[in-house]
C-alpha positions in Angstrom: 238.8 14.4 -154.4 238.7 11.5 -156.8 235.6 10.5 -154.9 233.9 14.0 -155.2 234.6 13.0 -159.4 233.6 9.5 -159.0 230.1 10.8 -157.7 229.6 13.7 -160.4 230.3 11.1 -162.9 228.0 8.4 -161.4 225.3 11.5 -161.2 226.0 12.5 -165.2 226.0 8.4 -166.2 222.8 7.8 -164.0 220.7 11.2 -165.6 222.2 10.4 -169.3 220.6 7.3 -169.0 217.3 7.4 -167.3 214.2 6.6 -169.7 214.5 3.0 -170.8 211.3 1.2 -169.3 214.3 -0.7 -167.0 214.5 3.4 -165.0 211.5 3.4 -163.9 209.0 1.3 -161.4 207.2 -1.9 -162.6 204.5 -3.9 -160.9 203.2 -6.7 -162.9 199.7 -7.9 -161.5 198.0 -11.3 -162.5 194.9 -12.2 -164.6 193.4 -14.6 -166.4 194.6 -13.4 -169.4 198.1 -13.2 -168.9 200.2 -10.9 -166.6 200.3 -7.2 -167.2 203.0 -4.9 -166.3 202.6 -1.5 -164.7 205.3 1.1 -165.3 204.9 4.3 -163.4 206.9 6.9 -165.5 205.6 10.0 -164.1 203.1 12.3 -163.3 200.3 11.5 -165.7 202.3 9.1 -167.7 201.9 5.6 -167.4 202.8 2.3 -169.8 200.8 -1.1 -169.7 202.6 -4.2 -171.2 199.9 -7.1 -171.5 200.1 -10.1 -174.0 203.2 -8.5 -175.3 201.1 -5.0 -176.2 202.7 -1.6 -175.2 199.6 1.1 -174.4 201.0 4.5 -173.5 198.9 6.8 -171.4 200.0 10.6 -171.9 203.2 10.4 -172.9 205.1 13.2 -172.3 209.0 13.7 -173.2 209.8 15.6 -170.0 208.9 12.7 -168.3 211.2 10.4 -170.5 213.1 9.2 -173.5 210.6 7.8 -175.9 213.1 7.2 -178.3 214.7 4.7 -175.8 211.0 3.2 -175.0 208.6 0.5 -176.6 206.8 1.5 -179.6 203.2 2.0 -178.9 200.1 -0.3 -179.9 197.6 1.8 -178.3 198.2 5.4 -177.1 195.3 6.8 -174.8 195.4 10.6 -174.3 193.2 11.8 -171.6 192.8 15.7 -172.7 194.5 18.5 -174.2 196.7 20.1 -171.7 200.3 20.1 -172.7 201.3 17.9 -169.9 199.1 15.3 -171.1 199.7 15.9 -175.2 203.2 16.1 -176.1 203.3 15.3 -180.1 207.1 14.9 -179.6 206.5 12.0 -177.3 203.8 10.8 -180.1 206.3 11.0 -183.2 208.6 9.2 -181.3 206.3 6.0 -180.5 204.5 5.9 -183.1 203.8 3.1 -185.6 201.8 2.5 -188.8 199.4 0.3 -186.6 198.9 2.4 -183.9 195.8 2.8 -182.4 195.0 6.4 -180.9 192.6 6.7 -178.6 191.9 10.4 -177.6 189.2 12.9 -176.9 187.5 15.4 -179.2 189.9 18.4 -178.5 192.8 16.2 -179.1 191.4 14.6 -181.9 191.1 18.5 -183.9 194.6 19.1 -182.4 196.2 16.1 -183.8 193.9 15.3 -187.1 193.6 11.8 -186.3 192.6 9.6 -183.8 189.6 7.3 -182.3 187.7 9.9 -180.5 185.6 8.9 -177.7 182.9 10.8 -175.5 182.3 10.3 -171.7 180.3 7.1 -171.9 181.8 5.2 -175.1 183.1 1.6 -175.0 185.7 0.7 -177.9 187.5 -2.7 -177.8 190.9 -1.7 -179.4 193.2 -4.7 -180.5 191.1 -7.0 -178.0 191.6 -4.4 -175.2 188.0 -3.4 -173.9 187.7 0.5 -173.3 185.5 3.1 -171.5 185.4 6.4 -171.5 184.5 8.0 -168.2 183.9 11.6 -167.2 187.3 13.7 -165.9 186.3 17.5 -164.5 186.7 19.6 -161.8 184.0 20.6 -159.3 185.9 22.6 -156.8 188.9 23.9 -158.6 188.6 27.5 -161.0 190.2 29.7 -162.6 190.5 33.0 -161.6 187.4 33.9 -164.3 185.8 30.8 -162.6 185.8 28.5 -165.5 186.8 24.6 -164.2 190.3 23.8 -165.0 189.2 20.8 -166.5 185.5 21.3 -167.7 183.0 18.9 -167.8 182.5 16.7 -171.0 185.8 17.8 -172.4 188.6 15.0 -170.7 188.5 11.7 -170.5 189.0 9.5 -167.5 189.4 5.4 -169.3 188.6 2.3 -167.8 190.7 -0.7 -169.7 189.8 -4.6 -169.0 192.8 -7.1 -169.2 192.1 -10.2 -168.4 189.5 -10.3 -165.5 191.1 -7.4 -164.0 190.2 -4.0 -164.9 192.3 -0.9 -164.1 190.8 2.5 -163.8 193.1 5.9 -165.2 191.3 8.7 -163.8 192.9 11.2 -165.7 192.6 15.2 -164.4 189.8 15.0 -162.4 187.9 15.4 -158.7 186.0 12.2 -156.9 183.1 13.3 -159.3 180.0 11.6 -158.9 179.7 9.5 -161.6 182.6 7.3 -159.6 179.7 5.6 -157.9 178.9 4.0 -161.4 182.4 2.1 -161.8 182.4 -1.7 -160.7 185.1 -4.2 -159.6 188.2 -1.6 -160.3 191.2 -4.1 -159.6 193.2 -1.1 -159.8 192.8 2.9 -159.8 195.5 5.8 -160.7 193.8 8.8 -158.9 195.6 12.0 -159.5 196.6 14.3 -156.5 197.5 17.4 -157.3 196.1 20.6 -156.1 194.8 23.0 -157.2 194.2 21.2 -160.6 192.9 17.9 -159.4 192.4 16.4 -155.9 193.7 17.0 -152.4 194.8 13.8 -150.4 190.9 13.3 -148.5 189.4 13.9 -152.3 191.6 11.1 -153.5 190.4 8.8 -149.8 186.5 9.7 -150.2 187.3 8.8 -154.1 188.9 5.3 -152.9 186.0 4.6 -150.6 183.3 4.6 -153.3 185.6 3.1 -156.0 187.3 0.1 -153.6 190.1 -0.5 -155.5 192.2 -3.4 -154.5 195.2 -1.6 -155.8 195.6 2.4 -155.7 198.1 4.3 -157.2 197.9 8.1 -156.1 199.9 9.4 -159.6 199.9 12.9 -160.8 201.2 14.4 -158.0 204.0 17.6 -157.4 203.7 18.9 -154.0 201.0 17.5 -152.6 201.9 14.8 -149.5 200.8 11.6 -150.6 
């Protein structure tokens, strides 16, 4: 019996705790400008660390604590869905020099923001950014409308060091993948219907030649 208790309260301490950056999985990757740290949080939801700068992609407060997580430099929000935009997770990482990076929609959602288009290039606290298209092809709606239009999310394409990592955001292996050179490392979400199936994700890899992928934004698709 007391090792039926001992478990539950292992269980209770282990799920009161999760959502300091020490819960989750962290690959750090070398460049020439100093190492950066990858922490996978979840689904969409990513943190960089580089030169002792915290960017947060999508945070989302199902995902984790953000009160128990580094404050944000830069934030990068890729669209508008709900699972992408949480302004809970934003209050909580929030500074009064923090650099929001976000697309149109968000932009009118949230009043504030550095908007930018499929296409633009900002350098944000000496972090070099590009904007890159994010849509479906494939996946509708039942009134046939994309579940992520084109020209309305934003895929982002950040240079640290020599290395340059690719966050595709919601989207299918769109053609305008053929246009992004020497991607050290690519999230590609797989998650159907909304994004890709597993072989859209491959085909994807095989124009993009990552030396690193991450297949991230996936529920019950087999990775």
């Amino acid at each position: 019996m007391r090792y039926k208790i001992f478990f539950i309260l292992a269980l209770i301490f282990l799920f009161s705790t999760v959502g300091t950056a020490a819960d989750f999985e962290a690959d750090t990757i070398k460049t020439s400008g100093g190492n950066l740290v990858i922490t996978c949080i979840g689904h969409g939801t990513l943190m960089f660390t580089f030169n002792d700068q915290i960017i947060h992609v999508d945070p989302v407060t199902m995902f984790a604590d953000y009160s128990l997580l580094p404050k944000a430099d830069i934030i990068l929000i890729t669209h508008e869905h709900g699972d992408h935009l949480d302004t809970s997770a934003l209050e909580k990482i929030k500074q009064l020099n923090t650099k929001l990076v976000v697309t149109a929609k968000v932009a009118e959602s949230l009043g504030e923001g550095i908007v930018m288009h499929n296409g633009d290039k900002q350098t944000v606290n000496g972090i070099e950014i590009l904007a890159v298209p994010a849509y479906n092809i494939v996946g509708k709606r039942d009134n046939g409308q994309p579940f992520h239009p084109q020209g309305v999310g934003n895929g982002y394409v950040l240079t640290f060091g020599d290395k340059k990592v690719y966050v595709a955001g919601d989207t299918e292996n769109i053609p305008e993948m053929a246009a992004l050179h020497d991607i050290y490392c690519a999230f590609l979400p797989m998650n159907l219907p909304y994004t890709m199936s597993p072989e859209m994700v491959a085909a994807a890899a095989k124009v993009i030649k990552p030396a690193i992928l991450y297949p991230y934004h996936f529920g019950s698709t087999d990775t």
